[in-house]
N, C-alpha and C positions, 0 to 999 in steps of 0.2 A: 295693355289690351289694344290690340290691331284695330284700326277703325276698318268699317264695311267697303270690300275693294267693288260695289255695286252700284250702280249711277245712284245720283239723287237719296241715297239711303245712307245717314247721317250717324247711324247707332254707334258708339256707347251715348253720345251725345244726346238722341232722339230714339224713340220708339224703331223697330225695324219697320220697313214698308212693304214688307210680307205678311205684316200681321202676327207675325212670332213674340209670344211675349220674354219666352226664354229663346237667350240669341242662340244659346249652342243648340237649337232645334233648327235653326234656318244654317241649309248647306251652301251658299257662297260667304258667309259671314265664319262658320265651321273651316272651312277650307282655310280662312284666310289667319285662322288663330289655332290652327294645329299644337304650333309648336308653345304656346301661350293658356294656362289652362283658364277656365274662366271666373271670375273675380266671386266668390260665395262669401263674403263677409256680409253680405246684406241680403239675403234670398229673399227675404218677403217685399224687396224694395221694387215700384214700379217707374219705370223710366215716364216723362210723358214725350209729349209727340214735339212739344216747342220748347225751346231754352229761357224766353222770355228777353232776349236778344231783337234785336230789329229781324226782321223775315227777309228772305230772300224768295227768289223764285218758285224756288224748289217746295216753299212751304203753302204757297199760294194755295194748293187744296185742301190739304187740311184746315184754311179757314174756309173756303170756298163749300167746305162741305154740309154749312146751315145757310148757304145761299149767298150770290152775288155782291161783294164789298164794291162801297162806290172810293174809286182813287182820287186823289187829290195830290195831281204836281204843283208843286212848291219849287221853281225854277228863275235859275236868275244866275249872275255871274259868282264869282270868287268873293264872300266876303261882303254880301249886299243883305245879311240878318237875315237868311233863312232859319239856320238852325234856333237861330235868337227866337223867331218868330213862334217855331214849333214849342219851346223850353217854356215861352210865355203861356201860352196858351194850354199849357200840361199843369203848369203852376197855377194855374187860375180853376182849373177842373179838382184841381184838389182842393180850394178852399170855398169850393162849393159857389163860384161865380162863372162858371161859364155861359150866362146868358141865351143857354138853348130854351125858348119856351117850351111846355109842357115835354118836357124830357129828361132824363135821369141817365145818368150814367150807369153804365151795366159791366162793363170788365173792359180788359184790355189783356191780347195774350203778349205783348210786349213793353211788358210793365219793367224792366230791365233794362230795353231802350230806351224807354221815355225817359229814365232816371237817368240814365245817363246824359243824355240831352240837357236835361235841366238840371243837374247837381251843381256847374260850376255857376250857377244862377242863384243858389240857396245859402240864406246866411249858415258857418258856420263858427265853431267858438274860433276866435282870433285872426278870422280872415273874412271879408265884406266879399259880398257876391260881385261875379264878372261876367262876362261875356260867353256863353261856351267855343269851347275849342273848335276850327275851322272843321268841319269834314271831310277828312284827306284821302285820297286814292290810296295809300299806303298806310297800313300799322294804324294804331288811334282807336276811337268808336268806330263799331263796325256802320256801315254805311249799308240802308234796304227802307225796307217799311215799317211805318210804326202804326202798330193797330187800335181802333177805339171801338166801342161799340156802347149804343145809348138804346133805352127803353121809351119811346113814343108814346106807349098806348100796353093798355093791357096784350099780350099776345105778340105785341109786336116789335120788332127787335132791328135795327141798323147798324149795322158793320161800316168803318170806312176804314183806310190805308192813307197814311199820308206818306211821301217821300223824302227821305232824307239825305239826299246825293251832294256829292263834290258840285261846287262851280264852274268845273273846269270839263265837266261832262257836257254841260249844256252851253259852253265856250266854243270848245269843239263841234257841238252836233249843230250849233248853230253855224257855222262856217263849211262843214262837209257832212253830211247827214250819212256819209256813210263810214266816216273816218274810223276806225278802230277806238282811237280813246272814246268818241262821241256814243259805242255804241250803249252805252248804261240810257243817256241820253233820249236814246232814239228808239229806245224800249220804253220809256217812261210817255214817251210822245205816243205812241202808238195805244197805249194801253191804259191812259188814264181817262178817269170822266171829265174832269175838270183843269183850269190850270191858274194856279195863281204865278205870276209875270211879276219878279221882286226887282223894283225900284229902290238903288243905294241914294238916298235925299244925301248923305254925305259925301258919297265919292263924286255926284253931279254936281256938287258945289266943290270941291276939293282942285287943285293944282291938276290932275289927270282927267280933269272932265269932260274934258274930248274923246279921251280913252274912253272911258264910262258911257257917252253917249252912245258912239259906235257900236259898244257890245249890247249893249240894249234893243238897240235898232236892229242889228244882226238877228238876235233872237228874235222879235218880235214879227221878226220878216220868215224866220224859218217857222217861225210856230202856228202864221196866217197861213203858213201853205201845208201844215198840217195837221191841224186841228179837225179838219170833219166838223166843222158846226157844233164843237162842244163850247161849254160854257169858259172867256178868260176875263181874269179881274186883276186887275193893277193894285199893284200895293205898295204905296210908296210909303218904305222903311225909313224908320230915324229922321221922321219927320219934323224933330224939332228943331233940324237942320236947314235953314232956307235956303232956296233953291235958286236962281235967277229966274224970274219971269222967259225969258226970251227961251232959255235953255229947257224950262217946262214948258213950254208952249211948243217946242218943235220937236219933240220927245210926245206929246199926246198929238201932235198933226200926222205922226208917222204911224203910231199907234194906231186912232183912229181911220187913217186913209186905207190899214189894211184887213182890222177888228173891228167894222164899223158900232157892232155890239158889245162891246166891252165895258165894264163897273170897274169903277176907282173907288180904293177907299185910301187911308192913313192912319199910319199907326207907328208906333214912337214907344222905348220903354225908358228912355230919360225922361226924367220931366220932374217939375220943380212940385211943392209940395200943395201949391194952388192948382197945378193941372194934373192931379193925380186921379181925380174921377173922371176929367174927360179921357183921359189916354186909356184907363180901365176902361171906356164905354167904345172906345175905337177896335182897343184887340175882341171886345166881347161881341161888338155887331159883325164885326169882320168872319168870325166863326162862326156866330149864329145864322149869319148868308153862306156860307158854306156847308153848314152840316142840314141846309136846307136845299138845296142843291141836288138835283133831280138825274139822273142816268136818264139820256136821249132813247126815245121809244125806237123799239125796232117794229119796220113795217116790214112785213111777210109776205111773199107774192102771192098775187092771186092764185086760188085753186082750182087748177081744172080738171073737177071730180062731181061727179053725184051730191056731194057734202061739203058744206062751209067749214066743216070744223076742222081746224088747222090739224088736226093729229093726222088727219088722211092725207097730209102733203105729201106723205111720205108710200109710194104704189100708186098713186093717185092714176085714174086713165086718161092717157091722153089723145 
């Protein structure tokens, strides 16, 4: 079976984006599977609209379609425990500790991703959990968004998106913001509400720490100049790693001189068997200020009309 030669329309994979539930009704999908007849071993079978895969662009409104997800970048260089970060914090949601006050967890349409993220984190028989796998521009897990959505309140329901990109996206974008590799980067910069800034506590202690500062600084420097006043928080990873005083202190002078509003926290998933409830209390505050975490009001121009009420902005006399 031919996939759909039609922008953005994914089928056999996804629903079509015509609204067709049977493909051979939709004519560019028809055209493109002539010679192909179509697969009837399962007629009563209904494709749905997501794979349970990480999301990409393209999927954005099919969530967008019960209202507004708030994003969360998750950015930092090559190998500074992002994805660790995510795989934690999924593994904590399943065993019924994710420290969001009065909230519950409601679904997730990328429940596929998520497990991928954290599987090489999960004991299995004959093998002790690791690290997961880097997220590579090529081949691997696929790299996009991974969705959650938690119950508040009777009625009321929160969507967010987290990112899950290569290091080497936000290497680039941070150095030329309009580079070709950076541009994953420079979409996520544009489009997110929030931004978590990952801090390697290992590789700033590490033999390349010079390296490590630089690219930190870099970003931190492209990310002041394009933030819009959204909310960024520092996270310094693999915090069981000590840092040099001098080398943390000019890394938060640089920070600081150009996010002058910025939260730090710390968080660590080594840890010995006497710091295992504080490092559980670091990844659970860490989320639970995040999935607290407000989208910036939009202010509306003034109306210069007969009527305050924002619907007439639109003909209004002027």
């Amino acid at each position: 079976m031919k996939p759909c030669p039609a922008t953005n329309c994914f089928i056999p994979q996804t629903t079509c984006t015509e609204g067709h539930l049977d493909p051979a009704e939709c004519p560019v999908w028809s055209r493109a599977n002539l010679e192909e007849p179509a697969d009837a071993e399962n007629p009563d079978e209904l494709i749905l609209p997501w794979t349970g895969a990480a999301l990409g662009r393209s999927d954005l409104g099919f969530v967008a379609g019960q209202g507004r997800s708030t994003m969360i970048a998750v950015i930092g260089p090559e190998n500074a425990g992002k994805t660790t970060l995510l795989a934690a914090w999924y593994l904590m949601i399943g065993r019924g500790t994710h420290g969001v006050q009065d909230a519950t967890f409601a679904g997730s349409y990328t429940l596929s991703g998520w497990e991928a993220v954290a599987r090489a984190m999960q004991w299995e028989p004959g093998a002790a959990p690791e690290f997961p796998p880097h997220t590579s521009t090529q081949g691997g897990r696929e790299k996009g968004l991974l969705h959650l959505s938690f119950h508040t309140a009777p009625g009321s329901r929160r969507d967010y998106l987290f990112t899950d990109a290569p290091g080497l996206w936000f290497q680039k974008w941070a150095l030329n913001e309009r580079s070709a590799e950076g541009a994953g980067g420079a979409w996520i910069a544009a489009n997110a509400d929030a931004f978590l800034i990952v801090a390697d506590s290992a590789a700033l202690a590490g033999p390349d720490r010079s390296s490590a500062r630089s690219s930190l600084q870099f970003l931190a420097r492209r990310l002041a100049a394009s933030r819009r006043g959204r909310p960024v928080i520092l996270v310094w990873t693999k915090s069981d790693v000590a840092v040099d005083p001098e080398m943390k202190r000019s890394i938060l002078d640089a920070i600081s001189s150009q996010i002058p509003d910025y939260e730090e926290f710390q968080v660590s998933v080594r840890y010995s068997d006497e710091a295992h409830i504080a490092a559980l209390k670091n990844l659970s505050d860490l989320f639970n200020h995040v999935l607290n975490i407000r989208k910036l009001l939009q202010i509306l121009p003034p109306a210069n009309a007969s009527s305050n009420d924002p619907l007439f902005l639109v003909g209004a006399r002027r």
